[in-house]
KOLDRENVEX-755957 format. One line per 3 residues: their letters; for each residue x, y, z of C-alpha. Coordinates in steps of 0.1 Angstrom, whole numbers, plus 5000, padded with zeros to 4 digits. Last residue first. Layout:
N
a) X Y Z  ...
END
This chain:
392
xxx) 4705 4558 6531  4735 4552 6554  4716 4545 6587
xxx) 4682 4536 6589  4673 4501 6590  4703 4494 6614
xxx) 4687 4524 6637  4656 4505 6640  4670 4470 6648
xxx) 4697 4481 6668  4670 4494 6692  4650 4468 6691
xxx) 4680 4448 6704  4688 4475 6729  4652 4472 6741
xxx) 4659 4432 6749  4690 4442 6767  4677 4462 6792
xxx) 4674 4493 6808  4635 4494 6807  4606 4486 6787
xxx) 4580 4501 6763  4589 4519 6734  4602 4554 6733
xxx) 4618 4565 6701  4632 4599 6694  4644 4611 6659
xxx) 4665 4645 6651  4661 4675 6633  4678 4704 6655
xxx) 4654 4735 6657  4666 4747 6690  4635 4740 6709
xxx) 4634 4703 6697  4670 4698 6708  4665 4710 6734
xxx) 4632 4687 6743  4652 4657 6733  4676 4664 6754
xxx) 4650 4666 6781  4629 4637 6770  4665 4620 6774
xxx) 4673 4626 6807  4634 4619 6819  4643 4585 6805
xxx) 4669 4574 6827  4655 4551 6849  4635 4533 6816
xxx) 4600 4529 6816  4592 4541 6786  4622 4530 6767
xxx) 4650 4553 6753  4662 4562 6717  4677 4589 6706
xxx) 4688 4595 6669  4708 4624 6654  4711 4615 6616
xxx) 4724 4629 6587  4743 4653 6603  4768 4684 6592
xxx) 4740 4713 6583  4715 4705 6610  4740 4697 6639
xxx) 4755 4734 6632  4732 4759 6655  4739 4729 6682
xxx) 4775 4738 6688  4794 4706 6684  4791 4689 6715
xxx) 4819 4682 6738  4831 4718 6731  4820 4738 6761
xxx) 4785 4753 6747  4766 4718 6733  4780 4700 6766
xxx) 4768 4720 6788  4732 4721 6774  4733 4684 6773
xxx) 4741 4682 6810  4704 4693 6814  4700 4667 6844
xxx) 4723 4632 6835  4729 4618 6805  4737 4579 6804
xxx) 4723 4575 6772  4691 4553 6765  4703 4542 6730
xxx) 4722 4572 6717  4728 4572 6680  4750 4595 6659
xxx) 4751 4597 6621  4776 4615 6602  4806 4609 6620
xxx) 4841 4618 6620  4838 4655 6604  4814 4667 6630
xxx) 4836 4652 6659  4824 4659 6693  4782 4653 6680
xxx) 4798 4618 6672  4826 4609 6703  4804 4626 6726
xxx) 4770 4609 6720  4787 4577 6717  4801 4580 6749
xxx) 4770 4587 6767  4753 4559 6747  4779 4540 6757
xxx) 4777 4546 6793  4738 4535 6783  4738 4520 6751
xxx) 4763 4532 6721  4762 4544 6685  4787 4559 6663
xxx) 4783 4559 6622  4804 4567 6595  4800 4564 6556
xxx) 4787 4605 6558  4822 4610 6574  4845 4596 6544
xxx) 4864 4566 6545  4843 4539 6529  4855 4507 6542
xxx) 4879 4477 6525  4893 4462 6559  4928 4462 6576
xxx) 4938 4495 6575  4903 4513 6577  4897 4494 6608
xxx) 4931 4496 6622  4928 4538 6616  4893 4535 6634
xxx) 4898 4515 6660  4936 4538 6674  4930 4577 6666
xxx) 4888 4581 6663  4879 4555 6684  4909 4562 6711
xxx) 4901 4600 6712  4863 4595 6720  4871 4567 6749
xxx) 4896 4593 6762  4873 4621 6760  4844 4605 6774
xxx) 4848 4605 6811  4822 4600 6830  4834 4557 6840
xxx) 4867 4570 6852  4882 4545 6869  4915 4549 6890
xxx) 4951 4552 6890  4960 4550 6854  4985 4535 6836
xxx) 5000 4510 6865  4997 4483 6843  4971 4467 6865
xxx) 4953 4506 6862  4954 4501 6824  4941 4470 6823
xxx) 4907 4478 6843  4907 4508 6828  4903 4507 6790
xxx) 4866 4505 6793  4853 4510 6760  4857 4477 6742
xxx) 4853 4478 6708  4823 4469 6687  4829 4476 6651
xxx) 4803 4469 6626  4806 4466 6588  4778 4474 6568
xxx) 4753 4459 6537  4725 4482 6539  4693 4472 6559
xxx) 4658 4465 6553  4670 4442 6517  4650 4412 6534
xxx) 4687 4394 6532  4702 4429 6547  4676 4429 6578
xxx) 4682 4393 6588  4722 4392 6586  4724 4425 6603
xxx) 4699 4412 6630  4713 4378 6636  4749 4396 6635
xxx) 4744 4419 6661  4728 4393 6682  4730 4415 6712
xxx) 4735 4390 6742  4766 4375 6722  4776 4400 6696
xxx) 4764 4431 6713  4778 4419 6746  4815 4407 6729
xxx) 4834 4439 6734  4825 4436 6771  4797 4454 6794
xxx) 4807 4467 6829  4786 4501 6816  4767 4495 6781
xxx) 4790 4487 6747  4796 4505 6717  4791 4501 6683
xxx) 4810 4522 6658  4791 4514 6623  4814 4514 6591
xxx) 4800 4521 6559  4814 4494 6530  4840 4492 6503
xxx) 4833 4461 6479  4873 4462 6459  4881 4427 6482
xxx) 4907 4427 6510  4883 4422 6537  4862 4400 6517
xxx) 4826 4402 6521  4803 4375 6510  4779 4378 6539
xxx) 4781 4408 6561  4813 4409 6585  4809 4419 6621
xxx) 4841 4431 6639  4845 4425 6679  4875 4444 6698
xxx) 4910 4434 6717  4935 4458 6735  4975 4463 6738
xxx) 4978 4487 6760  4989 4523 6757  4956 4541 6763
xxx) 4960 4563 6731  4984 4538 6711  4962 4516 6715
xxx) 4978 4482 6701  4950 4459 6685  4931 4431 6688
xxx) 4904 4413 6664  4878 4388 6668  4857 4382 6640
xxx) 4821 4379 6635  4807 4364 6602  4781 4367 6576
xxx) 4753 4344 6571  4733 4344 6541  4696 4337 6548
xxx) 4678 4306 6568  4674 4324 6601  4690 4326 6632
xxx) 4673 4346 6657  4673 4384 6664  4652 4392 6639
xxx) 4622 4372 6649  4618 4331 6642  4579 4321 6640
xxx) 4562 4305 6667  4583 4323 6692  4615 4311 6707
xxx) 4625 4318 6744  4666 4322 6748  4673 4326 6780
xxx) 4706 4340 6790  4728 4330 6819  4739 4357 6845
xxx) 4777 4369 6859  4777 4401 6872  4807 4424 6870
xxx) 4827 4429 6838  4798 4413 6819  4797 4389 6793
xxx) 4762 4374 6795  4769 4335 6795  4754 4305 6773
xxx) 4762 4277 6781  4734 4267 6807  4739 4240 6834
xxx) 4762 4265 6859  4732 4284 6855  4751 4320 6869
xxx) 4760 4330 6902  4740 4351 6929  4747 4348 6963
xxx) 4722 4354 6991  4714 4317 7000  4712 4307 6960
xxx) 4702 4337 6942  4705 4321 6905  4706 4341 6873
xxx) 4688 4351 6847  4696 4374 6812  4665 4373 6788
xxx) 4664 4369 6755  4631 4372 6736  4592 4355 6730
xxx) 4568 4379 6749  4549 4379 6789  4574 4355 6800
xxx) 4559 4321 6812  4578 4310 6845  4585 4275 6860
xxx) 4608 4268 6892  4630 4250 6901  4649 4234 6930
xxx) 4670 4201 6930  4678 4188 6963  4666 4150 6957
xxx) 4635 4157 6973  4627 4182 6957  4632 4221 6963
xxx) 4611 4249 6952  4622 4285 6938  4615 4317 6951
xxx) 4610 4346 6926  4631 4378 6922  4613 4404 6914
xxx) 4597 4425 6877  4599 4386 6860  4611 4385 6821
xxx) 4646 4401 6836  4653 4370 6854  4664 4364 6895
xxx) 4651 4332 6901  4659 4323 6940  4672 4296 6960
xxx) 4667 4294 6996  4685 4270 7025  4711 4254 7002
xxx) 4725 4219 7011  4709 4204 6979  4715 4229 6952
xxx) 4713 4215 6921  4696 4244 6902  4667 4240 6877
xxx) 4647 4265 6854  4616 4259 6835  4600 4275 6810
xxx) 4566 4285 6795  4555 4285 6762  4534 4257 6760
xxx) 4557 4234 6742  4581 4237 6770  4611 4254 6770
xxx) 4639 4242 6797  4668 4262 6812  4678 4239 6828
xxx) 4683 4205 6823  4698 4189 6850  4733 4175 6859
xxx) 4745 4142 6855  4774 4133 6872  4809 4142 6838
xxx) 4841 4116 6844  4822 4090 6863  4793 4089 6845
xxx) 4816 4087 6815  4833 4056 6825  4797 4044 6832
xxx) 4788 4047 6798  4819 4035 6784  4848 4063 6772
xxx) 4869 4032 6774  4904 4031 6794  4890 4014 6822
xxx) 4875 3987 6797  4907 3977 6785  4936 3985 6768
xxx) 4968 3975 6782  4983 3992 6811  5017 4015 6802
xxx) 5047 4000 6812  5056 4008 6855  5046 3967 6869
xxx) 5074 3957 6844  5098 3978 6858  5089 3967 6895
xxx) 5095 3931 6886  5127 3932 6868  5144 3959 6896
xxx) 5152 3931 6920  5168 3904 6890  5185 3939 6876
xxx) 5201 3941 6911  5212 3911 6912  5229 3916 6881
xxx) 5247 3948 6884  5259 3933 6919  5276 3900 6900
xxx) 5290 3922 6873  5307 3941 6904  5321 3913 6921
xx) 5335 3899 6889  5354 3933 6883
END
């Protein structure tokens, strides 16, 4: 027993040393958030995007091994070359032709990534660009304003059509309470092809504009729903469907109607009745849209198309095979048909043609063409018309 006590000790007289090296430091400078702690932690990076008083700005990428760097941003019509420093920083300074958003990214040796400087992201399924917010003088609809503010809230949901679990975007006016005795109209928004359930919110300013237009009493107060509508990349990882099936509508149509709109209605005070319902959609959704609205004449009142993804006289199909209410009754059971599609848009010629049958038939509907293309800043004009329109 002696022997052993003696062993426990000795080796407590070894061990005495090394324990007291493994407590926790003290406090000290290393463990400060000091300047050149935090140089450590986070290099400096570079400012980019910049606006400068004049108007223009400037955009920076640290990119000192690469051999090119290019802009690629939707307020230039190519891709521009940037210039390197001498401490491997390129830029390059660029005046758009009109205050908005615009999506840019970086080409740097081929590939093009996002400002990895700049916050603020496009959600996109595929490519990944930064957004550019150039101010005017005075603040536009789309910006922040001094006016009550409502809110945008993420929700998810089970789909009971696509049999995933899924997640949407719900915009709020100011002072609404879910659960209140206010019942609102309900606008269906949907999202362009690769787009997400946050691009309206995000790169759309859904709730700048709402907010904006229903302070200056432009707009009525509304709830907006912005779902996703591309149930396939999860449903093919659950082994739910075998490929992607960006023309189909009927699914999309079927899960508004049977799985958004009941959760909707179940978990918000809204007006339930067809003429409180809207549908619109850009591009694929604008395809969609058009389906899921002039498909379901006792859904939807008031169907918007922002540059749809149409293609030839497909219209005319759809009118006679059921996708389309028949176009003799689009008079009697909407309040509004509305297309919308900009000048120079690759899928204009599309619409002038539905627009055209629709003329010929003797169906009242609106079409807008302003200038610009397939992009976001002529969705957010478009939103801005259509917002000022619907439910009155």
């Amino acid at each position: 027993m002696k022997t052993y006590r003696i062993l426990i000790a000795a080796a407590l007289l070894v061990m005495l040393p090394l324990l007291s090296q493994a407590q926790p430091p003290q406090a000290g400078e290393g463990q400060r958030l000091t300047p050149q702690v935090m140089a450590r932690l986070f290099p400096a990076g570079v400012v980019s995007p910049e606006y400068n008083a004049d108007g223009s700005v400037t955009f920076r990428c640290q990119a000192a091994d690469a051999k090119s760097v290019e802009l690629d941003c939707q307020m230039l019509p190519q891709a521009m070359p940037m210039t390197k420093d001498a401490n491997g920083v390129w830029s390059i300074t660029v005046t758009p032709g009109k205050p908005d958003i615009y999506p840019y990214a970086f080409v740097i040796d081929g590939t093009k990534v996002a400002d990895p400087n700049n916050m603020f992201i496009f959600p996109n399924e595929g490519f990944k660009y930064s957004l550019a917010d150039v101010k005017g003088p005075e603040p536009s609809v789309q910006d922040i304003q001094d006016v009550p503010h409502g809110k945008v809230s993420y929700r998810f949901y089970h789909s009971n059509t696509c049999g995933i679990d899924r997640q949407m975007c719900v915009y709020t006016p100011a002072g609404y309470n879910p659960a209140g005795k206010e019942k609102l109209p309900v606008l269906y928004l949907i999202h362009g092809m690769t787009d997400t359930w946050e691009t309206w919110f995000k790169v759309g300013h859904v709730n700048n504009i709402l907010d904006n237009l229903i302070a200056a009493g432009l707009a009525k107060r509304m709830i907006v729903v912005m779902p996703y509508a591309n149930p396939y990349p999860e449903m093919m990882r659950q082994g739910l469907a075998d490929r992607y099936d960006s023309m189909d509508t009927d699914r999309v149509a079927a899960e508004i109607i049977k799985d958004v709109k009941p959760f909707i209605e179940a978990n918000y005070a809204v007006k339930t009745s067809a003429r409180d319902r809207a549908v619109a959609g850009f591009s694929l959704g604008g395809r969609q849209a058009l389906a899921t609205g002039l498909g379901n004449p006792k859904e939807f009142q008031w169907v918007c198309a922002m540059a749809p993804a149409i293609f030839g006289n497909e219209y005319e199909t759809n009118f006679s095979n059921g996708t389309y209410a028949p176009v003799n009754t689009i008079n009697k059971n909407y309040k509004l048909v509305w297309i919308g599609t900009g000048t120079s848009d690759f899928l204009i010629e599309a619409s002038r043609g539905l627009d055209a049958y629709l003329t010929k038939n003797g169906v009242k509907h609106t079409f807008y063409t302003p200038d610009g293309g397939h992009t976001w800043m002529n969705c957010r004009d478009y939103l801005t018309h259509i917002a000022q329109i619907l439910f009155k």
